[in-house]
PDB file of N, CA, C and O in Angstrom, chain B, residues numbered from 101:
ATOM      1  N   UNK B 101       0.851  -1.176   0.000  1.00  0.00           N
ATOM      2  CA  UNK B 101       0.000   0.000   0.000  1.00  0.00           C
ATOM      3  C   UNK B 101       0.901   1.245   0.000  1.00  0.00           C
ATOM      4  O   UNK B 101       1.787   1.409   0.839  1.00  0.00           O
ATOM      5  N   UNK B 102       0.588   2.235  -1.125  1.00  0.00           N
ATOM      6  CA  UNK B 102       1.362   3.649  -0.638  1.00  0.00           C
ATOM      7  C   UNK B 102       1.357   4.493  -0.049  1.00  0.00           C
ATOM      8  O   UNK B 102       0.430   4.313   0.741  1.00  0.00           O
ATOM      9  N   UNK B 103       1.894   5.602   0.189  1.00  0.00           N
ATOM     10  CA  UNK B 103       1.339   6.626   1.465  1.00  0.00           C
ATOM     11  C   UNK B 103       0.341   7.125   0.970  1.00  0.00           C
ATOM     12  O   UNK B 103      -0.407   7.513   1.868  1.00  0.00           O
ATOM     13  N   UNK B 104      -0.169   7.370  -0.316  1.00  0.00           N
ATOM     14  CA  UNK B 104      -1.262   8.178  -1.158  1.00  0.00           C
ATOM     15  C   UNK B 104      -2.433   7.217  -0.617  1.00  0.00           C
ATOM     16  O   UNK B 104      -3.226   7.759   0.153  1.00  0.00           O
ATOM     17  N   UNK B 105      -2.595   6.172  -0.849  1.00  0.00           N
ATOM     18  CA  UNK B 105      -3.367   5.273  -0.185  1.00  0.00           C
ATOM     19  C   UNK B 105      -3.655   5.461   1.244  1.00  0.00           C
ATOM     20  O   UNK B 105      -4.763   5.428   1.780  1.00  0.00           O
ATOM     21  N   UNK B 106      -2.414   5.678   1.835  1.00  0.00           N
ATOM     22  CA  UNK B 106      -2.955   5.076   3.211  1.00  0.00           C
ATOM     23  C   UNK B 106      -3.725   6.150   3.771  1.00  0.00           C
ATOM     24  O   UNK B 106      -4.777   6.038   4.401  1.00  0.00           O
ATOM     25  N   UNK B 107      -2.923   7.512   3.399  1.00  0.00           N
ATOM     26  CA  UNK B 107      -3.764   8.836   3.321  1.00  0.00           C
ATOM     27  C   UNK B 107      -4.956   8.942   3.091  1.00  0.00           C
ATOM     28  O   UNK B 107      -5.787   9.568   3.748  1.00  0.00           O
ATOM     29  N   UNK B 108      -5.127   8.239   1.998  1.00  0.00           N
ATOM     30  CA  UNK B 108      -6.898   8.402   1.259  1.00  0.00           C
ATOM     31  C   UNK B 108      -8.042   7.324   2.370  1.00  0.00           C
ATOM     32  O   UNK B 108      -9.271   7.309   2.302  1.00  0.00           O
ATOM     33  N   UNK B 109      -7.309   6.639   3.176  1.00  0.00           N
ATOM     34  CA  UNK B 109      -7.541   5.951   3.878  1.00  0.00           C
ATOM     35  C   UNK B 109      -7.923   6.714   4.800  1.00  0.00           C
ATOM     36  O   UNK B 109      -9.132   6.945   4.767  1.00  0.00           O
ATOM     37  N   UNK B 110      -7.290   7.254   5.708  1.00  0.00           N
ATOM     38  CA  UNK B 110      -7.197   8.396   6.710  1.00  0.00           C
ATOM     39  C   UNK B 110      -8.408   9.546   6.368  1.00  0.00           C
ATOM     40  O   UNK B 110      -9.475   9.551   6.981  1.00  0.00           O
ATOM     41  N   UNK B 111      -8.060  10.557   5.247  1.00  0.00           N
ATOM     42  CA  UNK B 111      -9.374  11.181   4.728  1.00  0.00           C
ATOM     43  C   UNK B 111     -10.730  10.715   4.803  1.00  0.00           C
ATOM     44  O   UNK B 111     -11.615  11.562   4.922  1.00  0.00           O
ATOM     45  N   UNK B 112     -11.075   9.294   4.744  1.00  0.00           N
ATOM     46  CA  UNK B 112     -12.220   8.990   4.381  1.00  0.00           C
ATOM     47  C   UNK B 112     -12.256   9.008   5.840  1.00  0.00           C
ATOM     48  O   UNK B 112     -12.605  10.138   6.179  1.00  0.00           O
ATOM     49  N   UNK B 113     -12.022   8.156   7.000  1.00  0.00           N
ATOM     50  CA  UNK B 113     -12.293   8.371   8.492  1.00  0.00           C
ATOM     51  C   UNK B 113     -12.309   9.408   8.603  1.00  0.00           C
ATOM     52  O   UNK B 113     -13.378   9.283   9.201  1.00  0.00           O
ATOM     53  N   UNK B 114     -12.145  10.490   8.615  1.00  0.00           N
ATOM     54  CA  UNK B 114     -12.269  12.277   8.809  1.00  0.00           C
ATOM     55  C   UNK B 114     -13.223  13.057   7.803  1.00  0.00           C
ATOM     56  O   UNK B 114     -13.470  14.262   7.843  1.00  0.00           O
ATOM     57  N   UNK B 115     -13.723  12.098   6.864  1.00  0.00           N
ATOM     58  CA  UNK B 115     -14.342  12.426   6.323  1.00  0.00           C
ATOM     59  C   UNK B 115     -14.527  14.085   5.299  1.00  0.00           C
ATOM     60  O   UNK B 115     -15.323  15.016   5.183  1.00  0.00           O
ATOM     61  N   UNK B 116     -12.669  13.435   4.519  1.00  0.00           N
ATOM     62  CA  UNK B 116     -12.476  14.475   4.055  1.00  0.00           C
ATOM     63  C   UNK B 116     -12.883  13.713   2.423  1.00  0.00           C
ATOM     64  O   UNK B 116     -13.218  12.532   2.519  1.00  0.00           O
ATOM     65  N   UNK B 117     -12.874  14.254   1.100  1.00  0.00           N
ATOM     66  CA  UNK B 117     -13.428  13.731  -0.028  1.00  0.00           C
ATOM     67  C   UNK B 117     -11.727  13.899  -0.580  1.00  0.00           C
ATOM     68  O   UNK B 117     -11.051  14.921  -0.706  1.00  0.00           O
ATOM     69  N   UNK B 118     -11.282  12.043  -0.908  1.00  0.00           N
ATOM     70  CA  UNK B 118     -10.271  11.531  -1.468  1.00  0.00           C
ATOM     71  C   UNK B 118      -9.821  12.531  -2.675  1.00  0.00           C
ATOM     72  O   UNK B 118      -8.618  12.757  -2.810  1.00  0.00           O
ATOM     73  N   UNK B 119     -10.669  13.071  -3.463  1.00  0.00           N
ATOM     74  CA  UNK B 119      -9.941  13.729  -4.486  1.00  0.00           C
ATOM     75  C   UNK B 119      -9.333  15.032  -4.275  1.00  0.00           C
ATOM     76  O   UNK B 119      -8.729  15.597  -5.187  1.00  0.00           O
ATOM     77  N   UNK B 120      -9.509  15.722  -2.689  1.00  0.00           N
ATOM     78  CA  UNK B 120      -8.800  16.532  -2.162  1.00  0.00           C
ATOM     79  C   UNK B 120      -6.879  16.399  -2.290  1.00  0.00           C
ATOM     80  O   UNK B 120      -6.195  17.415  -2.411  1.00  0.00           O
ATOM     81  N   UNK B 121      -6.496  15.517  -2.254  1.00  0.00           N
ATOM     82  CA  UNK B 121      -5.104  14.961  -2.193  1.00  0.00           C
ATOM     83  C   UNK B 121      -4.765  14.276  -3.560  1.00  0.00           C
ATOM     84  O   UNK B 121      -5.134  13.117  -3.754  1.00  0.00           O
ATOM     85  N   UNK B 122      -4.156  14.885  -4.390  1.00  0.00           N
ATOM     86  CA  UNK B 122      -3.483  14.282  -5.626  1.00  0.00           C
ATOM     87  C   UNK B 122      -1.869  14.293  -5.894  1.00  0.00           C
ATOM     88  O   UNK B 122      -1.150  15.270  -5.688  1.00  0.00           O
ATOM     89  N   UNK B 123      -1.538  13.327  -6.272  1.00  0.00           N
ATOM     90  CA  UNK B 123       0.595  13.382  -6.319  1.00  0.00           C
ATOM     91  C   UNK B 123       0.497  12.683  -8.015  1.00  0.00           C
ATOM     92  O   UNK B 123       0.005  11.705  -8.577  1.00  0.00           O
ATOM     93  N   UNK B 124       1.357  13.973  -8.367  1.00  0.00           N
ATOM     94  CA  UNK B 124       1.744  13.874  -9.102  1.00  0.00           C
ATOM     95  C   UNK B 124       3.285  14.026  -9.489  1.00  0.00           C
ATOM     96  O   UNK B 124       3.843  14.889  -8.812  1.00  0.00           O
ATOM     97  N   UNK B 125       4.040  13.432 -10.352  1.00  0.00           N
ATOM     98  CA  UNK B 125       5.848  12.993 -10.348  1.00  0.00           C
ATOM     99  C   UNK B 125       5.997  14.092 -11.469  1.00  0.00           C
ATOM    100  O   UNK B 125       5.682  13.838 -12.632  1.00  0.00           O
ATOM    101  N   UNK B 126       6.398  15.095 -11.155  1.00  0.00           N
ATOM    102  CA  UNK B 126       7.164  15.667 -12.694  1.00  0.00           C
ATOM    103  C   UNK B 126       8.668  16.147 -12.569  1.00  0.00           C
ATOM    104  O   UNK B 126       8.997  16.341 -11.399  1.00  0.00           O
ATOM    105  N   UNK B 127       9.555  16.357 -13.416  1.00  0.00           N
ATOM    106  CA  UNK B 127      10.839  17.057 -13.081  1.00  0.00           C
ATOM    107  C   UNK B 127      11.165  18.315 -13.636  1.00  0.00           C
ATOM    108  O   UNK B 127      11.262  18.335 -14.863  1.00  0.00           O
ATOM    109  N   UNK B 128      11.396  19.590 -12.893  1.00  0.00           N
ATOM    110  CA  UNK B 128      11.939  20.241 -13.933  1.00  0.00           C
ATOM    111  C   UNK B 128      11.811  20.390 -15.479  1.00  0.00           C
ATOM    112  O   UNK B 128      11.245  21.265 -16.134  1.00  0.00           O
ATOM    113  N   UNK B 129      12.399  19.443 -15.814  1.00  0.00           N
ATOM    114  CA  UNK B 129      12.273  19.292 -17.568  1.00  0.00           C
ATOM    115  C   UNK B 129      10.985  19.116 -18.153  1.00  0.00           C
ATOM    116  O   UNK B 129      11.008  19.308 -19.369  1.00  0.00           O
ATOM    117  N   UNK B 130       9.672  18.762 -17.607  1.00  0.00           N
ATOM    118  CA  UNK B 130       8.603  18.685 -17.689  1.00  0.00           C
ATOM    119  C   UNK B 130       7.281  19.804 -17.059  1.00  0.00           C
ATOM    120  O   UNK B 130       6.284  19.581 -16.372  1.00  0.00           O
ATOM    121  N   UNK B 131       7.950  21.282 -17.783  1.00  0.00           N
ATOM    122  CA  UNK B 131       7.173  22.404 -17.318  1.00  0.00           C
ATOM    123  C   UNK B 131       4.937  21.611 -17.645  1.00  0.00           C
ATOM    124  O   UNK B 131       3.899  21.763 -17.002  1.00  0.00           O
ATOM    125  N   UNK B 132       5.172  21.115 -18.494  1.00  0.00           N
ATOM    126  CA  UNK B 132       3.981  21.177 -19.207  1.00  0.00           C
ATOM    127  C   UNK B 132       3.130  19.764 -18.196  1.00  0.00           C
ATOM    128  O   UNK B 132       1.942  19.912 -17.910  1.00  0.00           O
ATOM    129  N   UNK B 133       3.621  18.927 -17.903  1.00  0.00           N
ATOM    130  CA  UNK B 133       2.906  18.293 -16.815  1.00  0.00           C
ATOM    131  C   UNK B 133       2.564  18.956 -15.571  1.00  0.00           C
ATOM    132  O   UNK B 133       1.616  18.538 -14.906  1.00  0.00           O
ATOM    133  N   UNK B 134       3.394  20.157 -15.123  1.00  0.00           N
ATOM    134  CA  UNK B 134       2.899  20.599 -13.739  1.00  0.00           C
ATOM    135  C   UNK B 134       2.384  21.199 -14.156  1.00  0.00           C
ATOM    136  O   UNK B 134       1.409  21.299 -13.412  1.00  0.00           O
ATOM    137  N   UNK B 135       2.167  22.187 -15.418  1.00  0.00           N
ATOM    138  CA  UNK B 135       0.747  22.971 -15.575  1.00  0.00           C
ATOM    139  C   UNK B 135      -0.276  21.890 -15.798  1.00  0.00           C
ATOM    140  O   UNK B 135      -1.160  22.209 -15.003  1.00  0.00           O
ATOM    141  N   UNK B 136      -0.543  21.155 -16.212  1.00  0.00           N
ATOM    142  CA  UNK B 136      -1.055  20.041 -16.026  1.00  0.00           C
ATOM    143  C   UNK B 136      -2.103  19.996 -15.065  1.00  0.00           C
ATOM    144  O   UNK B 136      -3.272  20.379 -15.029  1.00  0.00           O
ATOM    145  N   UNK B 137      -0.924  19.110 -13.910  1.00  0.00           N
ATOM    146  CA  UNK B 137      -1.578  18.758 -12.783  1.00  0.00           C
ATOM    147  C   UNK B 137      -1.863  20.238 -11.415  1.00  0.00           C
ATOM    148  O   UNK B 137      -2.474  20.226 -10.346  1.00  0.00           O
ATOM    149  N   UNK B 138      -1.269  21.083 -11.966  1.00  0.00           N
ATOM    150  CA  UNK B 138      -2.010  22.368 -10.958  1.00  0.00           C
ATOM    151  C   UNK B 138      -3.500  22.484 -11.693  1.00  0.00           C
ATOM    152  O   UNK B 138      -4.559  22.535 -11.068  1.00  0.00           O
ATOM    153  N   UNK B 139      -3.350  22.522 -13.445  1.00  0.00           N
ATOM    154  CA  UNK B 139      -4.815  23.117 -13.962  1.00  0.00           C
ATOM    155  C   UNK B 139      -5.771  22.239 -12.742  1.00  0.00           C
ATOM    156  O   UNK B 139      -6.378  22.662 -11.758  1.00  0.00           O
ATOM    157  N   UNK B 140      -5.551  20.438 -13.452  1.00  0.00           N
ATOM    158  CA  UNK B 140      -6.482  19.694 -12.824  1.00  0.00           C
ATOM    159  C   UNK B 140      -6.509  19.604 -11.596  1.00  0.00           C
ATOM    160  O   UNK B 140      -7.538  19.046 -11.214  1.00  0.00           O
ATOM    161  N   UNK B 141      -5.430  20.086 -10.319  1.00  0.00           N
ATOM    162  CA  UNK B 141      -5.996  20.161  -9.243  1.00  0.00           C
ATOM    163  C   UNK B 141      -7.011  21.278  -8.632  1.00  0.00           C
ATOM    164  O   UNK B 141      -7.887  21.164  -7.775  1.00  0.00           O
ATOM    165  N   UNK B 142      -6.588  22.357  -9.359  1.00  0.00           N
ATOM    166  CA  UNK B 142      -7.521  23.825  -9.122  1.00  0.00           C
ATOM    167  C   UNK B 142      -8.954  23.293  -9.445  1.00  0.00           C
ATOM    168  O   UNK B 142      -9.879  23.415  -8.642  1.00  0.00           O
ATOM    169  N   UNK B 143      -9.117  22.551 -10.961  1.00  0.00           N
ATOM    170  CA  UNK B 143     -10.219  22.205 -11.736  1.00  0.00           C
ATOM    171  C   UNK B 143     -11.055  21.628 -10.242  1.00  0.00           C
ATOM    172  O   UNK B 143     -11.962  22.184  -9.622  1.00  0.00           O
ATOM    173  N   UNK B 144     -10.450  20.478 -10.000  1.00  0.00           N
ATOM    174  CA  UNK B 144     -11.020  19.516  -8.968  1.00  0.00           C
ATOM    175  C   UNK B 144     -11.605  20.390  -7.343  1.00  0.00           C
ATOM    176  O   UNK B 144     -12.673  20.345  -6.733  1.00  0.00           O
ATOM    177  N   UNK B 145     -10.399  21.078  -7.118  1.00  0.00           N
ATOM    178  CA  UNK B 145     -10.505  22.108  -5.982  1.00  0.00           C
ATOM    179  C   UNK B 145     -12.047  23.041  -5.819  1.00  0.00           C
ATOM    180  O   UNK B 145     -12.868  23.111  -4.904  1.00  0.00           O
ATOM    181  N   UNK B 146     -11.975  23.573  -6.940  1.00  0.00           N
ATOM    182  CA  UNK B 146     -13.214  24.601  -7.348  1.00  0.00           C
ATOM    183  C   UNK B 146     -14.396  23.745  -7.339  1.00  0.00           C
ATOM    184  O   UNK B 146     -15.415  24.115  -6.755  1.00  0.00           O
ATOM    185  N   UNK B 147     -14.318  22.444  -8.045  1.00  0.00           N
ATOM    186  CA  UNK B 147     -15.798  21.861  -8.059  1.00  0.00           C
ATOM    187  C   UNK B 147     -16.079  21.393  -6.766  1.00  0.00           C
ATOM    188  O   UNK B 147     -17.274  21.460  -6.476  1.00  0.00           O
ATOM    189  N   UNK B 148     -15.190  20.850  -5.735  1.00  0.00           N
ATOM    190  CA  UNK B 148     -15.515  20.255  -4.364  1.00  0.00           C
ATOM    191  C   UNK B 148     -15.607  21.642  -3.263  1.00  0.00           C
ATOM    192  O   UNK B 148     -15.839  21.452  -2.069  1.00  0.00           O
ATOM    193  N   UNK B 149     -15.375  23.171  -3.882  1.00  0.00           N
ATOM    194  CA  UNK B 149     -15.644  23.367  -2.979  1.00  0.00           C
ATOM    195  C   UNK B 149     -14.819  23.746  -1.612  1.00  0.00           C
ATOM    196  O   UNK B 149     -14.086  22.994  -0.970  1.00  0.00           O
ATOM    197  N   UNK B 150     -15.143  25.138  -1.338  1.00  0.00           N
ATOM    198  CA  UNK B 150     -14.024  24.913   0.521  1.00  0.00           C
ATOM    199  C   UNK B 150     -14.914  24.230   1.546  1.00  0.00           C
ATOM    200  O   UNK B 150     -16.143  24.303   1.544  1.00  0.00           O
ATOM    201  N   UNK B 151     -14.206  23.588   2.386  1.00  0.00           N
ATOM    202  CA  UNK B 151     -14.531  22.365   3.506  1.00  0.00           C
ATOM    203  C   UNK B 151     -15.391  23.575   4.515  1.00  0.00           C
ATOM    204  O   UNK B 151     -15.006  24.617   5.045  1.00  0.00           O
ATOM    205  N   UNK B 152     -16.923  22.761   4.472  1.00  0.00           N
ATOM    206  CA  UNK B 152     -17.943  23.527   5.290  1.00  0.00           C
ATOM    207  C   UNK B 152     -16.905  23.849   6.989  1.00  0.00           C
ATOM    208  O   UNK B 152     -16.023  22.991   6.998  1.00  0.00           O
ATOM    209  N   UNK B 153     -16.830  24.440   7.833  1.00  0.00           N
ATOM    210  CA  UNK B 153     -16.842  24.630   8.991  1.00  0.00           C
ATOM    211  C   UNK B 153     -17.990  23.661   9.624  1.00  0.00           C
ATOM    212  O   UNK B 153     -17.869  23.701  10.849  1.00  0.00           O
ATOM    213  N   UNK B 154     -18.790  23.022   9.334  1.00  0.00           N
ATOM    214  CA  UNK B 154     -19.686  22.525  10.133  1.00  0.00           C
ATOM    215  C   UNK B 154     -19.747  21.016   9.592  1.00  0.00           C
ATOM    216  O   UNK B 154     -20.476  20.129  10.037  1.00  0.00           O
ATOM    217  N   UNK B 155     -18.970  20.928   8.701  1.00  0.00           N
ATOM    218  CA  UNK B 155     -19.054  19.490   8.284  1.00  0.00           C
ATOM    219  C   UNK B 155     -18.028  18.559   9.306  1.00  0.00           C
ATOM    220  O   UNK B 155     -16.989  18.840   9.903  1.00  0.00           O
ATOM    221  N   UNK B 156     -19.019  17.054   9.181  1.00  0.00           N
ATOM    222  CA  UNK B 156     -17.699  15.825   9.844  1.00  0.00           C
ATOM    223  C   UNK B 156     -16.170  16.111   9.986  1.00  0.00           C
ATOM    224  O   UNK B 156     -15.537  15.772  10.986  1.00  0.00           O
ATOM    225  N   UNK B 157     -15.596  16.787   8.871  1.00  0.00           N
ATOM    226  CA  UNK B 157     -14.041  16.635   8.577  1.00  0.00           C
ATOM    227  C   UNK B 157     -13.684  18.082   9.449  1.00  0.00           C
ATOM    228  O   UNK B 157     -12.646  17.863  10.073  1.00  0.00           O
ATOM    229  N   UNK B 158     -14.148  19.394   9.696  1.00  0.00           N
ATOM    230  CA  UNK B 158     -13.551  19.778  10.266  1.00  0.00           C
ATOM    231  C   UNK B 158     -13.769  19.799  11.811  1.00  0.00           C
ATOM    232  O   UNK B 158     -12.926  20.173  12.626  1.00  0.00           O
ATOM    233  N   UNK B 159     -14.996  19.351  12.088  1.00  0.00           N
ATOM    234  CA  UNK B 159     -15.150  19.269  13.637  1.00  0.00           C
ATOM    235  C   UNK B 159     -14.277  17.908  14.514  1.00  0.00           C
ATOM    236  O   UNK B 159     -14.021  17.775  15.711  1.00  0.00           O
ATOM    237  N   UNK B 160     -13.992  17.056  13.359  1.00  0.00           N
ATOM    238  CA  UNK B 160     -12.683  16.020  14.081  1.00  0.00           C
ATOM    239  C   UNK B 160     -11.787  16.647  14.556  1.00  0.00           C
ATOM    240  O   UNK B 160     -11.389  16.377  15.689  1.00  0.00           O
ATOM    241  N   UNK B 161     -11.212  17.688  13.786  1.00  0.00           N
ATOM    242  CA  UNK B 161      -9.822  18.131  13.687  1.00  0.00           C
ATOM    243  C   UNK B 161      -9.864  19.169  14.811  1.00  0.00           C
ATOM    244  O   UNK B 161      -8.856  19.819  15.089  1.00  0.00           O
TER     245      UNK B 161
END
């Protein structure tokens, strides 16, 4: 199991929504994958939303 896993593991008991946390591998030499994966994390970010104050996930914490 990886830490991305075990994490997504963790989130769901706290009841945070798994697609909050994404890893992605790029180097340097690969400007065009991290625009990439920032577009699609913002993309993802915006549709889920900021974490209610009154929801499960932040009253654990």
């Amino acid at each position: 199991m990886s830490r991305v896993d075990m994490i997504h593991e963790l989130m769901d008991d706290f009841g945070f929504d798994r697609e909050r946390l994404m890893l992605t591998w790029c180097s340097s030499a690969e400007p065009d994958k991290f625009v990439e994966a920032v577009t699609k994390m913002t993309t993802v970010a915006r549709k889920l939303g900021p974490l209610n104050e009154n929801s499960e996930a932040t009253q654990a914490a």
